[in-house]
C-alpha positions in Angstrom: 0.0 0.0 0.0 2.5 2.4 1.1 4.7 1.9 -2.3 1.3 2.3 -4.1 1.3 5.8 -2.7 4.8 6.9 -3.9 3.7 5.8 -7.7 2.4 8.8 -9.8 -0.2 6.9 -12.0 -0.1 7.7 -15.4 -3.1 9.7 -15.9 -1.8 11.7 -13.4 1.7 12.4 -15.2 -0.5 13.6 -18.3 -2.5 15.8 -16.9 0.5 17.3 -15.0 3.0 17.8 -18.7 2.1 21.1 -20.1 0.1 21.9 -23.1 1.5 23.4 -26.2 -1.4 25.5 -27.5 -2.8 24.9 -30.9 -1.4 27.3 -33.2 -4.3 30.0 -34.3 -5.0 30.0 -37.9 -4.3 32.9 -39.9 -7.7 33.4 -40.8 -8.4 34.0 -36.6 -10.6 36.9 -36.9 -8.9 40.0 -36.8 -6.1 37.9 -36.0 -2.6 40.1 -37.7 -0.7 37.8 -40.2 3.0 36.8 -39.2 5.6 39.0 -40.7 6.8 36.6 -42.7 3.4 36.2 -45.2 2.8 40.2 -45.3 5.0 41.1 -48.6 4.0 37.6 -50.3 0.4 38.3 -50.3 0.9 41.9 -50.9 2.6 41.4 -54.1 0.6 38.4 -55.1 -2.4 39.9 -56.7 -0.3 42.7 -58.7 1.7 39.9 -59.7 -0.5 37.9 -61.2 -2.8 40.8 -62.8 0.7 41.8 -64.4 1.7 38.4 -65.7 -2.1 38.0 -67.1 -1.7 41.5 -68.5 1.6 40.0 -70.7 0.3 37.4 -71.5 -2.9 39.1 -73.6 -0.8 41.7 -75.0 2.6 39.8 -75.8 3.6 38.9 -79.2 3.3 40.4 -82.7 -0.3 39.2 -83.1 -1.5 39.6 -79.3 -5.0 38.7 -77.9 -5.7 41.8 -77.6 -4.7 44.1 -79.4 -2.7 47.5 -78.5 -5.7 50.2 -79.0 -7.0 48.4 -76.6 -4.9 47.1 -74.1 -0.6 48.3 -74.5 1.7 45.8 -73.5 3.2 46.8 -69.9 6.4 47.1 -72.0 4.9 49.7 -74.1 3.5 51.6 -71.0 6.6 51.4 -69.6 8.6 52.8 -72.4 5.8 56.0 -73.2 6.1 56.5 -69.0 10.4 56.7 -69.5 9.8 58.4 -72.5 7.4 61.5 -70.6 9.7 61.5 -67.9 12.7 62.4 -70.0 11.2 65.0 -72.1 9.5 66.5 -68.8 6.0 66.1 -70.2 4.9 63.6 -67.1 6.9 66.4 -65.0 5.1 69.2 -65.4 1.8 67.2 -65.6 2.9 66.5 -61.7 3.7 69.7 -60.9 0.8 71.3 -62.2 -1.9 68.9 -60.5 -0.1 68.7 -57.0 -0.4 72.2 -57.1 -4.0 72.6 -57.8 -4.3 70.1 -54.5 -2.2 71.8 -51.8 -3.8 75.3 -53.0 -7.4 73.8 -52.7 -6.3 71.6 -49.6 -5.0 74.1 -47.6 -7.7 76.6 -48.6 -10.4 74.0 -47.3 -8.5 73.1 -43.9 -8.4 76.7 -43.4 -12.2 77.0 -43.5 -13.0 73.6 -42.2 -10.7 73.2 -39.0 -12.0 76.0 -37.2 -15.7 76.0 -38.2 -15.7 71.9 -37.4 -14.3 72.7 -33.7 -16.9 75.1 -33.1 -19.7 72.9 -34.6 -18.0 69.9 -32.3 -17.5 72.1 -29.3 -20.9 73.9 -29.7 -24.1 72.3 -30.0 -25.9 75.6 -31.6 -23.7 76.5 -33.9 -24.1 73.0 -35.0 -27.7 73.2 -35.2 -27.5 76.3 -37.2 -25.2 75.0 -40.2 -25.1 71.3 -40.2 -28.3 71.6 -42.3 -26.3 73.4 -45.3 -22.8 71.1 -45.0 -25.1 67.6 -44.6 -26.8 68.3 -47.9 -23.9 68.9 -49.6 -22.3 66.0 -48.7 -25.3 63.8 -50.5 -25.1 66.3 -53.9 -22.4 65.2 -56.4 -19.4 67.6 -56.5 -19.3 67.1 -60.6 -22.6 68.8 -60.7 -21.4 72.3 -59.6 -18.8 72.6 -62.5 -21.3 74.6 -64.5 -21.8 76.6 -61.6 -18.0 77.0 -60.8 -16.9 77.8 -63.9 -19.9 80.9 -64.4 -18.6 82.2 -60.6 -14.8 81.5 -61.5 -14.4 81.3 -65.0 -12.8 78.4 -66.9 -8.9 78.9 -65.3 -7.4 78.3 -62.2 -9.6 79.9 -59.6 -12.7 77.4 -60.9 -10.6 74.5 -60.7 -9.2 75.2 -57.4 -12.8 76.0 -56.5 -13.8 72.9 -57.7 -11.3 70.5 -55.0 -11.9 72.9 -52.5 -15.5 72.2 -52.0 -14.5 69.1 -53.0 -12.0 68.2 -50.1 -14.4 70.7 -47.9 -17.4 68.5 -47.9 -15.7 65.5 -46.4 -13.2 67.2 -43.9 -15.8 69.4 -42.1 -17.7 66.7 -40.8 -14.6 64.5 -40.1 -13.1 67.3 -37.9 -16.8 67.5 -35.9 -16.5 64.0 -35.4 -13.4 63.5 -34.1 -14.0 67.1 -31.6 -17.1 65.6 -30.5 -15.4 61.6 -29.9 -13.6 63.5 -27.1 -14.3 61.8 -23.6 -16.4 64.3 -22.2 -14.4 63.6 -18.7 -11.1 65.0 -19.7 -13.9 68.0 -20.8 -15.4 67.9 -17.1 -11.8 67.6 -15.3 -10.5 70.6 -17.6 -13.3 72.6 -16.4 -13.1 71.6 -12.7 -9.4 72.2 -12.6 -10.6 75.7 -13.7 -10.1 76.6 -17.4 -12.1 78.3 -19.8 -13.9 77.3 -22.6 -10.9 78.8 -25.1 -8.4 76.5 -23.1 -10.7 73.6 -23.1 -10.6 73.6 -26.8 -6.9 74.9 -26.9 -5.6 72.2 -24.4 -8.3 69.4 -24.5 -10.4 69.4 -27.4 -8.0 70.0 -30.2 -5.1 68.1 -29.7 -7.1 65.0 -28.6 -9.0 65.5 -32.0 -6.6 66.0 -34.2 -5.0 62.4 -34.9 -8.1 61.4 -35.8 -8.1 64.6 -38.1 -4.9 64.3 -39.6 -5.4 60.2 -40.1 -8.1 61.1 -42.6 -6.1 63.6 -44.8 -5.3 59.9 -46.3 -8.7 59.9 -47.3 -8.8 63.2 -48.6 -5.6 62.5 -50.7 -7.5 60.0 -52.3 -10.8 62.2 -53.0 -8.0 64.8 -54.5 -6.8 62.8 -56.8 -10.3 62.0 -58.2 -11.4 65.1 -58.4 -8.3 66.8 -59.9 -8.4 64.9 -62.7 -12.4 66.1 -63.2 -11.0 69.6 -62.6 -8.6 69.4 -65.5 -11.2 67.8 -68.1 -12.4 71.8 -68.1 -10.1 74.0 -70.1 -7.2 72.7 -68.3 -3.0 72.9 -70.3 -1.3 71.0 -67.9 -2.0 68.4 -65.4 -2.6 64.8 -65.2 -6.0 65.2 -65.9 -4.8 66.9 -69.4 -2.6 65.0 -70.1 -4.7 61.6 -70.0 -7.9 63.3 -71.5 -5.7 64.5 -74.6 -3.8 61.3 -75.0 -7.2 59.5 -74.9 -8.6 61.7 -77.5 -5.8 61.0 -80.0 -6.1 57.2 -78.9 -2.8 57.1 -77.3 -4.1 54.5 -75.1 -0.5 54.0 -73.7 -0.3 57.5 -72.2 -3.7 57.3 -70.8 -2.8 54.0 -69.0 0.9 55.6 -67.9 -1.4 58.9 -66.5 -3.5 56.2 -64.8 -0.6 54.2 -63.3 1.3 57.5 -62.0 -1.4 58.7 -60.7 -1.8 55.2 -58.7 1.7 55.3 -57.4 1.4 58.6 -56.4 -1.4 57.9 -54.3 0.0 55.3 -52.5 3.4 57.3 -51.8 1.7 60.3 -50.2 -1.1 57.6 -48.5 2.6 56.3 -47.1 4.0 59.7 -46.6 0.9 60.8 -44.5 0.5 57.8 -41.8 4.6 58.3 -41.6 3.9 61.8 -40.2 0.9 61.0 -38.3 2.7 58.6 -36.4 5.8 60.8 -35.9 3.3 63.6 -34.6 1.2 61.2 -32.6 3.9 58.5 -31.1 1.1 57.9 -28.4 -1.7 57.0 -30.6 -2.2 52.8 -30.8 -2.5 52.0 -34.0 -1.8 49.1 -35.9 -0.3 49.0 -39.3 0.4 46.7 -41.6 4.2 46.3 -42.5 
């Protein structure tokens, strides 16, 4: 009995050895994927549109033919081509411009007015009628209008992205003021601060990451409209440069406009949530690598 005692049955030693957990499938919900599948499946769909795109365009007799889909090689060469002469260059230059003039020009007017309408119920009340039915009306529809107030140069087209980046960045900017924990409000105004340094010290700089993460959006929306912009009268720009390419059936040009303007997006998207994180080391959030 008593050597029975000293014995560690084997049930017992199981349930005693650790457990390994199971390893949690990549498609866990929400679940981030390991480091080491991030740049494979990132590069495997442009891969594989690419190879697809060579294959129906390779050849001297092609599936399809060049009107209609360029080879990438031909894109390729017509994008080296633009850049040497400085044709794709001051296409850049010109349509950048246009979007930091009408960028900065809308944050101007829409940072302050969207704290007050986020700090302030009734001033809220009072324009939020006009700004939400804007939002719903399509921008393209005011270019007649634009271009009787502004004429058919720069001011209209400028005019044109401003209300365009205006529409979406107001209400942003209220949203973020208003997602404020209304504690950090309440121990501001305990400790003894007025309303200016509640906005000043509380409000503003708990908004504005939120603010500044959806200039990313607004890049995007900038780059849509720009090109609408420079459908109207426009000499330079992207926007130019693909509509008259298209209209001479350059087809190549249009796509290398097309792919620029792609590239560009997604360098500035980058550029943008570098900065944001620089400014706003303290804000969680998680990005992909």
């Amino acid at each position: 009995m008593d050597g029975d005692l000293g014995k560690t049955s084997p049930t017992a030693t199981r349930l005693e050895q650790p457990r390994t957990p199971p390893a949690e499938s990549v498609w866990a919900i929400r679940r981030p994927l390991p480091r080491g599948l991030r740049l494979p499946l990132t590069l495997a769909l442009p891969l594989v549109l690419l190879v697809v795109w060579w294959v129906l365009t390779m050849g001297n007799r092609p599936i399809i033919g060049e009107l209609f889909l360029p080879s990438p090689a031909r894109v390729a060469q017509v994008t080296l081509r633009m850049i040497l002469d400085g044709t794709l260059g001051h296409a850049l230059v010109a349509s950048v411009t246009r979007i930091v003039l009408a960028f900065l020009a809308a944050a101007v007017v829409a940072l302050p007015l969207g704290i007050l309408m986020g700090t302030f119920d009734p001033i809220e009340r009072l324009i939020d009628p006009i700004t939400a039915a804007l939002r719903y009306m399509p921008i393209s529809a005011f270019i007649p209008l634009l271009i009787l107030w502004f004429g058919i140069d720069e001011a209209q087209k400028i005019a044109f992205l401003f209300l365009g980046v205006f529409v979406y960045l107001l209400p942003v900017v209220v949203s973020a003021i208003r997602a404020v924990p209304q504690e950090l409000v309440q121990t501001a105004l305990t400790l003894g601060a007025t309303r200016l340094q509640v906005i000043r010290t509380v409000l503003v700089p708990a908004a504005l990451p939120e603010i500044f993460d959806s200039f990313r959006v607004l890049n995007a929306i900038s780059w849509t409209y720009v090109i609408l912009a420079e459908f109207v009268n426009a000499r330079q720009g992207l926007g130019y440069l693909i509509q008259l390419s298209g209209n001479h059936l350059r087809t190549a040009e249009v796509f290398s406009g097309i792919l620029v303007i792609g590239a560009i997006g997604i360098l500035t998207d980058k550029t943008i949530r570098v900065i944001n994180d620089l400014l706003f080391p303290w804000r969680e959030v998680e990005h992909d690598e």
